[in-house]
C-alpha positions as CSV (number, residue, x, y, z in Angstrom):
1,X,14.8,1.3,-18.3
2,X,14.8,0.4,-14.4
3,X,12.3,-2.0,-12.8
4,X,11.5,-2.2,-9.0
5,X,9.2,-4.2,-7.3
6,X,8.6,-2.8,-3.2
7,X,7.5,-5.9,-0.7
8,X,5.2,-4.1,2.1
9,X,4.6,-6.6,4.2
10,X,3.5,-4.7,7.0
11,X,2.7,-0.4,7.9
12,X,5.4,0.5,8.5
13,X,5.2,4.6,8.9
14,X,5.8,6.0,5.6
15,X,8.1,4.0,4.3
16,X,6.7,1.5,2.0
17,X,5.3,4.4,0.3
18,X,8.2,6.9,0.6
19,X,10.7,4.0,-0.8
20,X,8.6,4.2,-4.6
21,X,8.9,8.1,-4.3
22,X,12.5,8.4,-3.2
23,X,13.4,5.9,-6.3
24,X,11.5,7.8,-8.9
25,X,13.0,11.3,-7.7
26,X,16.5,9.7,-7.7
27,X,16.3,8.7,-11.1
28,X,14.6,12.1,-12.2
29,X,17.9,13.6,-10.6
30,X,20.1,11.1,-12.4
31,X,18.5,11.5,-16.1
32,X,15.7,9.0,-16.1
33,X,12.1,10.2,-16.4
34,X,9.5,8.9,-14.4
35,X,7.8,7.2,-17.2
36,X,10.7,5.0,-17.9
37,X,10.8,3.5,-14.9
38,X,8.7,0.5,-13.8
39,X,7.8,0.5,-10.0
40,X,5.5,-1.7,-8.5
41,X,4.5,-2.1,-4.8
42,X,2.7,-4.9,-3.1
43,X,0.6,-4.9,-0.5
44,X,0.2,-7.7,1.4
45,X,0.2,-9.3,4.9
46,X,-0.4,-6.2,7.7
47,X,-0.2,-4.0,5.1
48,X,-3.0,-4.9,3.0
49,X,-5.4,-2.3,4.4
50,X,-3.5,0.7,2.1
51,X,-5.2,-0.8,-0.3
52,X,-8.8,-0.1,1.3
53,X,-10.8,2.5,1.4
54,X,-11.6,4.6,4.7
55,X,-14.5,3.6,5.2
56,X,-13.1,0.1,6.4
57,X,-10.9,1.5,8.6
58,X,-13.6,2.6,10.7
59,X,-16.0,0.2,10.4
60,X,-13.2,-2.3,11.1
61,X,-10.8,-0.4,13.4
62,X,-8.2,-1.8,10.8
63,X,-5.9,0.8,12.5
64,X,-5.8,-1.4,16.0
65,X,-5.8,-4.9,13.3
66,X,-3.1,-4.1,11.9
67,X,-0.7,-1.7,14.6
68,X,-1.4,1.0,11.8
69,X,-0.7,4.8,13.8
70,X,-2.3,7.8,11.6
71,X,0.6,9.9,11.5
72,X,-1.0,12.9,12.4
73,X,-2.6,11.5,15.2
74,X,-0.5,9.3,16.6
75,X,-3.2,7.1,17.5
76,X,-4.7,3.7,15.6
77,X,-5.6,5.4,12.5
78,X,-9.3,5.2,11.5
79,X,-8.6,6.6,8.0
80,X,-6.4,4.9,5.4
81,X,-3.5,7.7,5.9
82,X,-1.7,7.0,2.2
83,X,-5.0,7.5,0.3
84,X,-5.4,11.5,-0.8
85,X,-3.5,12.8,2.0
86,X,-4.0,16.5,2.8
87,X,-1.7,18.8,1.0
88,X,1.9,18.9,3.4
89,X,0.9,15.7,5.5
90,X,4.2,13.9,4.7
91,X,7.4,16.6,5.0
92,X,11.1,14.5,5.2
93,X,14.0,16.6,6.9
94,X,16.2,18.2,4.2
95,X,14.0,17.0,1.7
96,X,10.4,19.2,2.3
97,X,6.7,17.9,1.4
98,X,7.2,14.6,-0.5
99,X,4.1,12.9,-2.6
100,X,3.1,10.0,-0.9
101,X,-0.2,9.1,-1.0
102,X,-1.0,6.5,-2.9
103,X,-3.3,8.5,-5.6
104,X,-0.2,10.2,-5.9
105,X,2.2,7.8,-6.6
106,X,-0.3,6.4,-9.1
107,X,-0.4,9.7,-11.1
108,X,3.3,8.9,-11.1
109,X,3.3,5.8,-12.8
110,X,3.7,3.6,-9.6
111,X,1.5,0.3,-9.6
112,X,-0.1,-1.1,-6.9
113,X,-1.2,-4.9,-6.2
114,X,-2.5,-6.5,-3.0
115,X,-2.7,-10.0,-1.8
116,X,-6.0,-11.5,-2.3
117,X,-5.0,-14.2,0.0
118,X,-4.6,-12.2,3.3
119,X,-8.0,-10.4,2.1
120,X,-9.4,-13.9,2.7
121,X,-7.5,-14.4,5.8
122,X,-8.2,-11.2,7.4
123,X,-11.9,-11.0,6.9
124,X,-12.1,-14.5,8.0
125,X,-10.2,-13.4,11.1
126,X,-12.4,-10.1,11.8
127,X,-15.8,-12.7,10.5
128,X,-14.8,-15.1,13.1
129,X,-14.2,-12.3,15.8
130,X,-17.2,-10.6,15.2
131,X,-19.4,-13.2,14.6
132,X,-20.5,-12.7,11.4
133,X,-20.1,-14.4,7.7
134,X,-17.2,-15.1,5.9
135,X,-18.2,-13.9,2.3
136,X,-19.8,-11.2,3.3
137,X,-16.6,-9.9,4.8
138,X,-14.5,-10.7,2.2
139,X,-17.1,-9.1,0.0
140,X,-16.7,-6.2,1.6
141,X,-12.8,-5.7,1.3
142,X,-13.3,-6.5,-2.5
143,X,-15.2,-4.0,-3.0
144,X,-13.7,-1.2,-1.1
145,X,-9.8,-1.9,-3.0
146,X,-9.0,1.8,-4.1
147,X,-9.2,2.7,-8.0
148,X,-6.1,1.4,-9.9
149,X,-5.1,-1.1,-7.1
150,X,-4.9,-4.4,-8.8
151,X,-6.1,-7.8,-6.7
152,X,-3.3,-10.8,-7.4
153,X,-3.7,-14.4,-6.5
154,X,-0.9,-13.5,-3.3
155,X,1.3,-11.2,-2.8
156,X,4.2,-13.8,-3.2
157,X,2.9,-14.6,-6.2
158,X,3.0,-11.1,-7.2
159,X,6.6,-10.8,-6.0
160,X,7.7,-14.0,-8.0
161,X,6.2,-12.8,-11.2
162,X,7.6,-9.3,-11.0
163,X,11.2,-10.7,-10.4
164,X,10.6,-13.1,-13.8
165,X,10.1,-9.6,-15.3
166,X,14.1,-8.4,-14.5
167,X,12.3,-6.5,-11.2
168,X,14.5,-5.5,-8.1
169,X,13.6,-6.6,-5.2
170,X,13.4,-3.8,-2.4
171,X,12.1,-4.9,1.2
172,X,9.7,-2.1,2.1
173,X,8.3,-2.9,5.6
């Protein structure tokens, strides 16, 4: 019945994750069921390292590359913070623990895509800065995207599609 497409363009706290929850437990409360709702969130830009696996984020300090803060720590997070959070890591005032991890939104229904195009410009960045090759970067971010996140052509490509589709648009951060 409702389709939403959520632009992350950057980390930005728990918002571009918090956004996909908030619309699905607003239409729960409104008399649409999660599974008749179409949400789809795309990672690109800063923001393409949600779609990583931790291991990256240490080996490539991708919370310093991309001004990600763990939210527990406060601190450039060395751990992708959205992917099988601890049980009560995200709590909203008035609201109480809210599912935001991405695993979690996924067992919701949500989709996720990220940009294949910053992947290439990223690890060509990090190649370049640490003085090694190219591909075997970039090989490395492809094969550490999380289960069930899908790799697009770019993430404006994504966008465009997803709006040909009847999606709203929702800015996510």
């Amino acid at each position: 019945k409702h389709r939403i497409v959520f632009d992350s363009t950057q980390p930005h706290e728990i918002f571009p994750f918090a956004w996909p929850r908030v619309f699905l437990l607003t239409n729960e409360a409104t008399g649409t069921k999660e599974k008749d709702n179409s949400v789809v969130v795309v990672l690109r830009h800063s923001s393409i390292g949600y779609a990583m696996e931790d291991r990256l984020w240490a080996k490539y300090k991708f919370g310093e590359l991309f001004k990600a803060n763990d939210p527990e720590t406060k601190a450039p997070a060395t751990r992708n913070p959205f992917w099988k959070p601890k049980p009560g890591a995200y709590k909203i005032p008035g609201v109480g623990e809210i599912l935001v991890g991405v695993n979690q939104l996924q067992e919701s229904g949500v989709q996720f895509c990220v940009c294949a195009a910053a992947i290439n410009v990223y690890s060509a960045l990090l190649a370049d800065s640490m003085k090694l090759k190219h591909e075997d970067l970039r090989k490395d971010f492809m094969d550490a995207i999380l289960p069930g996140i899908q790799p697009v052509p770019s993430g404006v490509w994504a966008l465009g599609r997803a709006q040909e589709k009847q999606c709203a648009y929702i800015y996510a951060g």
